[in-house]
N, C-alpha and C positions, 0 to 999 in steps of 0.2 A: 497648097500655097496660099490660100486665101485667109487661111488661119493663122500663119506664121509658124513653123513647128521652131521651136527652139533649139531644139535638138533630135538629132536621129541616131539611134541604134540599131545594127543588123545583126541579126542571130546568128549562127552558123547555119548552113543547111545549103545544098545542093544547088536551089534555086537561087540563093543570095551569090553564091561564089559563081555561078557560072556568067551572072551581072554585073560581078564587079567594080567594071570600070564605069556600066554606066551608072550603076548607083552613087559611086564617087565623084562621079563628073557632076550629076547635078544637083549633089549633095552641096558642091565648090563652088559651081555657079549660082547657086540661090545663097550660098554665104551661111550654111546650117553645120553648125559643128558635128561631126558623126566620129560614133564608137564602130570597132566590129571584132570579132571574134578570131580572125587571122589574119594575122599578117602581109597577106595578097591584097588583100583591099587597101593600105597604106603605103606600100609599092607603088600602085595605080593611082594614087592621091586622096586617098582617103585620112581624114586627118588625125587617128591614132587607131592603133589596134593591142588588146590583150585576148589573149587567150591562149592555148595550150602549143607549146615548144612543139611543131609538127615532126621537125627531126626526131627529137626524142621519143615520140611516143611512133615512130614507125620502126626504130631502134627496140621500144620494148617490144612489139610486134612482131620483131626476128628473132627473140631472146624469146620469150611465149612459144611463137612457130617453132623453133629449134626442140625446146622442153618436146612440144608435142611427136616432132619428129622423131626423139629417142627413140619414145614409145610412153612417157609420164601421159597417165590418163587423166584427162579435163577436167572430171570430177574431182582430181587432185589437187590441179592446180589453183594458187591463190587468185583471186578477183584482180584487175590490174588497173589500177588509177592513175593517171597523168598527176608527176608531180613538177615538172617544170614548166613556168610561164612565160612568157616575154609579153615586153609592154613597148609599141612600136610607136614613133612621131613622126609624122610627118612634116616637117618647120615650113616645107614650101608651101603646103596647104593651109598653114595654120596661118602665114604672111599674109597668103591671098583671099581671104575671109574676114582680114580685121582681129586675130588673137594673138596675143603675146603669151606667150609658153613663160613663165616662172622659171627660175633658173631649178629651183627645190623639186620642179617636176620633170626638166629634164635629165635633171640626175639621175631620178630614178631608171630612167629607159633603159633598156637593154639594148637600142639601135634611135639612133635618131636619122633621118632622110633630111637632105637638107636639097 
């Protein structure tokens, strides 16, 4: 705090998600605009999130598992990459911080939290 971050970004990983609320909380309370990588963290009040469609990609995860289950061997099957995103706002976060979201950037959202 003593340096002022301008902004904060959290990764994905284990140890961020299982923080979430409190890294959102006082992310909100010091007034620092934050990215993250899911969705959960903008739920909790975190003020946007992008990153990979979690439905989707547990969706390809049963469509993969199934292949396997046939009996298609893994050596076969193709490499599997997440193609859908979502891009999350938080507007109640973003009020409470001092940001005014652009109408050009709400548009784009896939969900806005209000």
């Amino acid at each position: 705090m003593r340096d002022r971050a301008d902004a904060l970004y959290v990764a994905g990983g284990a140890d961020f998600v299982g923080r979430r609320v409190q890294l959102a909380t006082l992310a909100a309370r010091h007034a620092i605009p934050s990215a993250y990588t899911q969705r959960d963290f903008a739920e909790v009040g975190g003020l946007m999130s992008y990153g990979t469609d979690l439905l989707d990609m547990y969706r390809q995860i049963g469509v993969y598992t199934g292949q396997l289950l046939k009996g298609a061997k893994p050596a076969d099957l193709p490499a599997v990459q997440a193609t859908r995103f979502e891009f999350v706002i938080n507007l109640s976060t973003a009020k409470a911080i001092g940001i005014e979201v652009p109408p050009t950037v709400s548009a784009r959202a896939d969900e806005i939290i209000e």
